[in-house]
N, C-alpha and C positions, 0 to 999 in steps of 0.2 A: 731958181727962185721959188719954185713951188714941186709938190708929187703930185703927179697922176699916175694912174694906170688902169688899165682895161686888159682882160682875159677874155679869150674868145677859145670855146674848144669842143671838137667835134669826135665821136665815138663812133664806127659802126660794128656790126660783130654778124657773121653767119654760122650756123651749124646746121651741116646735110650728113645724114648717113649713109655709109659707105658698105654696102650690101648689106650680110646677116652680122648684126653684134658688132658693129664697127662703125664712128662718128669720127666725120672733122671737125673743127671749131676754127676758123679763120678770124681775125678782127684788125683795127686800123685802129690812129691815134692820131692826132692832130691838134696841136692848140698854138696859141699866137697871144705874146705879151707885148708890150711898149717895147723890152728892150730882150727877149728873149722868144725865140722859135721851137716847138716840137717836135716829131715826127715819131713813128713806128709802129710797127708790124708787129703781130705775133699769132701762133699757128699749135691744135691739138690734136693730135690724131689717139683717139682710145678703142679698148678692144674691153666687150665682154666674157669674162668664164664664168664656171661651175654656174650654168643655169642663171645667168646674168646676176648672181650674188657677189661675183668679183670684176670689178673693170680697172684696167690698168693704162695709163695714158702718159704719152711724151709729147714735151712741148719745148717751144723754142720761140726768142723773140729777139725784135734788133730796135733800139733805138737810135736818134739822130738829133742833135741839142743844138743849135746856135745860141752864142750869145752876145750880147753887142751892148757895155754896158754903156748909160749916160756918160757923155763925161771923156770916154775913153777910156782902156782897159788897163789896168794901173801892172808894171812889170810887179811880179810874186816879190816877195820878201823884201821890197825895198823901202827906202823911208819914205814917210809921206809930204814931210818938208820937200824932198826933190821934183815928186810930181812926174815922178816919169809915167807917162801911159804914153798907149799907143790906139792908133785908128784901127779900123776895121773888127772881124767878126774874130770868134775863139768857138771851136767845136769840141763837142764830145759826142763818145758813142759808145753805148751799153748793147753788149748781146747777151744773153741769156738762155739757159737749160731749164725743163723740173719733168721729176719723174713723180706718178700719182701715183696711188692705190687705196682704192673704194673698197671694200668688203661690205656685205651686210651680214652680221653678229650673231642678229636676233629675231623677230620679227618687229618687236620697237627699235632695235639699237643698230645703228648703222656710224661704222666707224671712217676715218680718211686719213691715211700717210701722203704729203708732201715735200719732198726733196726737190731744193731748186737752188740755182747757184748764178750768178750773173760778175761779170767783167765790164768796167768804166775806163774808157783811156781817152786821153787829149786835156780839157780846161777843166778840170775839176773844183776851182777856186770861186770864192764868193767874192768878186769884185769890190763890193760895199763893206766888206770886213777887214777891219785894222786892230791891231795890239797897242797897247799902251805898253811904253818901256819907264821904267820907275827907280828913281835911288832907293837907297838904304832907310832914307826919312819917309819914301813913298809918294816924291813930288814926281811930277811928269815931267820927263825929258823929252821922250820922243814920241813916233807913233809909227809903226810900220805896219804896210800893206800885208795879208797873211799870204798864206806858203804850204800850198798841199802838195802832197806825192800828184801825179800826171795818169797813177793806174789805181783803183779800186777794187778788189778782188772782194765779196759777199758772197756768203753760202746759211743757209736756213734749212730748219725741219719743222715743220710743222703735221700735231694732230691732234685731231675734231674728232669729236663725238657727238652725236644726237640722239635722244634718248626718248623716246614715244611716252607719254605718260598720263592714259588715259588720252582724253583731248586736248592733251597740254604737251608739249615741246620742250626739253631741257637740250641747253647745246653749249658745251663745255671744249675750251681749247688751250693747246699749250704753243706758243712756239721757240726755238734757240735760233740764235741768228749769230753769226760770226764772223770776223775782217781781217783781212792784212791790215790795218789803220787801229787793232788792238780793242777794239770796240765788241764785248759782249754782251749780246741782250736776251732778256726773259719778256714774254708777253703772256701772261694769263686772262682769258676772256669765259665769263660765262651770260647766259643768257637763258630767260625762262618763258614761254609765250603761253601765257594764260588765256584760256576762253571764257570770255561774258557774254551773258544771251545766247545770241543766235550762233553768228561766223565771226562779231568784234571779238576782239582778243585783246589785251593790255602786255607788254613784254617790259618787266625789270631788266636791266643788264649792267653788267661790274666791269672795267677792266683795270691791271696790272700790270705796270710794265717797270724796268727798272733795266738799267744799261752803264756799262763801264765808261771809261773817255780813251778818247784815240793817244795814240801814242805820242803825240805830237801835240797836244790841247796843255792849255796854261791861260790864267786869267789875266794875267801880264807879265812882260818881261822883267829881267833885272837886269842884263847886258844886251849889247847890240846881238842880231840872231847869228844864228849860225848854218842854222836847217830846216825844218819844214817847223812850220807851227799853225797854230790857232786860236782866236777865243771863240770861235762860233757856239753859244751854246747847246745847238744841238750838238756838237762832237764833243761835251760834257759829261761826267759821271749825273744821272739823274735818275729818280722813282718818277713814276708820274700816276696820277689814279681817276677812271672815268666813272660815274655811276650817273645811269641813263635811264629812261623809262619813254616807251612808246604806246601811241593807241591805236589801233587799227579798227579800220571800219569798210563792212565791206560794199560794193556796190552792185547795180545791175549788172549783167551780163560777163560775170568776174572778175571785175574792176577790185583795186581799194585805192582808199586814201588815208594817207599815217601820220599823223604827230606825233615829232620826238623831240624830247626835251633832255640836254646832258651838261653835267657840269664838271669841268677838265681843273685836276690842279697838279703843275709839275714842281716840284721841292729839287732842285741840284743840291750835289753832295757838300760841294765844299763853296762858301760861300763871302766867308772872310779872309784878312791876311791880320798877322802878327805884326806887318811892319807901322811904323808909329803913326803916318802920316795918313795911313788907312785903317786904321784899328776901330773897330765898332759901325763901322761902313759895311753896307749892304753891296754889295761887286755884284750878284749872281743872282736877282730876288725870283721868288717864287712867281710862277704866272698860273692865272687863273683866267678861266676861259667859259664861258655860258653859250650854246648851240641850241637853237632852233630850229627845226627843219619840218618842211613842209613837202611830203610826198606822193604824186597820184599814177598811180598807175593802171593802164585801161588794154585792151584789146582792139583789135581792126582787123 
């Protein structure tokens, strides 16, 4: 009869170093929704060379998901007219690799390769996600619960640049990300930290990103299903574009506090259908997002 929900989520992270030119990085993860639980762990161990101009570092991480939707947990691919759910909870678990490498360039320019690959098995479905199944004229017939693969295989490269310039900061990034679920993505990020006055500084920042649709994604059906599917839109072909600006200001004792202002607009690819009953209807609309963020950060 009504939504709520409440998020509650907690961080910690340590890093000690491990004799000469050598750090771990340990951290925890923890959050808690109405109908969904977190967990996980992840861990870095890096080493310095050539005169600590190069560090290379391995890491590893394990997550742990419950989910327990409203309602009860609807069986994958079935109709929604039958209502089948079931009680109780649904898990998943991601573990994860990434290999690093730091170099510095220049004495402005300091570059970063990251290689990281992560595996998802067990409930990978969005419980609250249904299809529409549609004739030929484009009326609705039915509705079925959606149907993901059980295993999620993702692999990414990512590389950062930072670029000293004068008192100013450019930082420019690429990344490729890749799936068993057929989903390729490009993410282009830049960034530029200008100084006013004193230690305030003002940062512009762009980003770009633009992504294939899973192998399995369809905006509705025309027959009853057969195999995995989805309309979730994030498992959509989409561009999406960020252009941000923050202010920093600095405080006593190394403090700051930042204002950032960004405005998100995502455009999916395909957004209509040919068929009659749908023609000139909007299936997939463009969403537009405005971000406010208020950030202090202090010493102790």
């Amino acid at each position: 009869t009504s939504f709520h929900d409440l998020r509650v989520a907690g961080d910690v992270n340590w890093t000690q170093p491990v004799g000469i030119g050598n750090k771990l990085s340990v951290g925890a993860h923890l959050s808690k929704e109405y109908d969904f639980i977190s967990a996980s762990a992840n861990g870095m161990f890096s080493r310095d060379f050539n005169n600590r101009n190069t560090t290379l570092g391995v890491g590893a991480s394990a997550e742990f998901d419950q989910v327990k939707a409203v309602g009860g947990t609807p069986l994958p691919g079935t109709s929604y007219a039958l209502f089948r759910k079931q009680d109780g909870a649904e898990n998943k678990r991601v573990y994860g690799a990434q290999l690093g490498l730091t170099q510095v360039m220049a004495r402005n320019w300091i570059t970063q390769l990251n290689l990281s690959v992560d595996r998802s098995t067990g409930y990978l479905n969005d419980p609250y996600k249904i299809l529409s199944q549609v004739n030929a004229g484009g009326v609705t017939t039915d509705y079925w619960f959606e149907n993901r693969p059980d295993t999620h295989t993702r692999r990414s490269a990512y590389l950062g640049n930072k670029l000293a310039l004068g008192r100013s900061v450019l930082d420019v990034a690429y990344r490729y990300g890749t799936d068993d679920w057929g989903i390729d993505s490009h993410t282009v990020t830049a960034k530029y930290r200008l100084r006013v006055g004193g230690s305030a500084y003002i940062e512009p920042q762009l980003r770009w990103y633009r992504q294939g649709a899973a192998d399995f994604y369809s905006l509705f059906l025309t027959s009853a299903p057969t195999g995995f599917m989805s309309a979730d839109p994030r498992l959509a072909a989409f561009t999406a574009k960020t252009v941000g600006l923050k202010l920093g200001l600095p405080l006593a004792g190394g403090g700051e506090v930042g204002l950032r202002l960004e405005g998100y607009q995502q455009d999916p690819k395909v957004r209509s259908s040919s068929l009659a009953g749908l023609s000139g209807l909007d299936l997939n609309p463009r969403l537009r997002a405005v971000v406010l963020q208020l950030d202090w950060r202090f010493g102790f």
